[in-house]
Residue, then its C-alpha position, 0 to 999 in steps of 0.5 A: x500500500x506504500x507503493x501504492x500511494x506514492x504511485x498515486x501521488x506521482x501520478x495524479x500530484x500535478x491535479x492535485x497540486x492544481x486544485x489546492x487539494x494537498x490537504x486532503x491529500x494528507x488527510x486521505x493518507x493520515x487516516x490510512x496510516x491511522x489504521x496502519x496501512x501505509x508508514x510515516x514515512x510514506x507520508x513524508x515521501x508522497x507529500x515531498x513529491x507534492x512540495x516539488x510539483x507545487x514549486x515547479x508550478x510557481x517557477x513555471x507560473x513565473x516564467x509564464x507570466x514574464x512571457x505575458x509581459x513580452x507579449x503585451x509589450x509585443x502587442x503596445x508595439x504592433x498597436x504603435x506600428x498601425x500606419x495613419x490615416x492619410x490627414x487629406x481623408x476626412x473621418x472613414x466612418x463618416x465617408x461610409x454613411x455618406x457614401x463617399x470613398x466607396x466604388x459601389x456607391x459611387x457608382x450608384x450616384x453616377x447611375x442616378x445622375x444618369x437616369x436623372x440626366x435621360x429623364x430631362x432629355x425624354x422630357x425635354x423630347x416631349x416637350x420638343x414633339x408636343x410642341x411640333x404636334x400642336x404646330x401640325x394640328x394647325x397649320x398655319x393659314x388655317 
C-alpha cells in the first residue's frame, strides 16, 4: 500500500497540486496510516513529491507570466506600428454613411445622375414633339 500511494501521488500530484487539494491529500493518507496501512514515512515521501510539483508550478507560473509581459509589450508595439490615416481623408466612418470613398456607391450616384440626366432629355423630347404636334394640328393659314 506504500507503493501504492506514492504511485498515486506521482501520478495524479500535478491535479492535485492544481486544485489546492494537498490537504486532503494528507488527510486521505493520515487516516490510512491511522489504521496502519501505509508508514510515516510514506507520508513524508508522497507529500515531498507534492512540495516539488507545487514549486515547479510557481517557477513555471513565473516564467509564464514574464512571457505575458513580452507579449503585451509585443502587442503596445504592433498597436504603435498601425500606419495613419492619410490627414487629406476626412473621418472613414463618416465617408461610409455618406457614401463617399466607396466604388459601389459611387457608382450608384453616377447611375442616378444618369437616369436623372435621360429623364430631362425624354422630357425635354416631349416637350420638343408636343410642341411640333400642336404646330401640325394647325397649320398655319388655317
Amino acid at each position: 500500500m506504500n507503493e501504492s500511494c506514492l504511485r498515486f501521488a506521482d501520478r495524479h500530484g500535478v491535479h492535485i497540486v492544481r486544485n489546492d487539494l494537498r490537504r486532503n491529500f494528507l488527510l486521505h493518507l493520515i487516516s490510512m496510516h491511522d489504521f496502519n496501512l501505509v508508514s510515516t514515512q510514506t507520508i513524508d515521501q508522497a507529500m515531498a513529491r507534492l512540495r516539488l510539483l507545487q514549486s515547479q508550478g510557481a517557477h513555471r507560473e513565473a516564467g509564464e507570466e514574464e512571457e505575458e509581459e513580452e507579449e503585451e509589450e509585443d502587442w503596445e508595439t504592433a498597436v504603435e506600428s498601425q500606419p495613419e490615416l492619410d490627414p487629406d481623408l476626412e473621418d472613414p466612418d463618416r465617408q461610409n454613411q455618406t457614401g463617399g470613398g466607396c466604388v459601389e456607391n459611387g457608382g450608384q450616384k453616377e447611375e442616378e445622375e444618369e437616369e436623372e440626366e435621360e429623364k430631362k432629355e425624354e422630357e425635354e423630347e416631349e416637350a420638343a414633339t408636343e410642341g411640333t404636334s400642336s404646330k401640325r394640328r394647325n397649320p398655319p393659314g388655317f
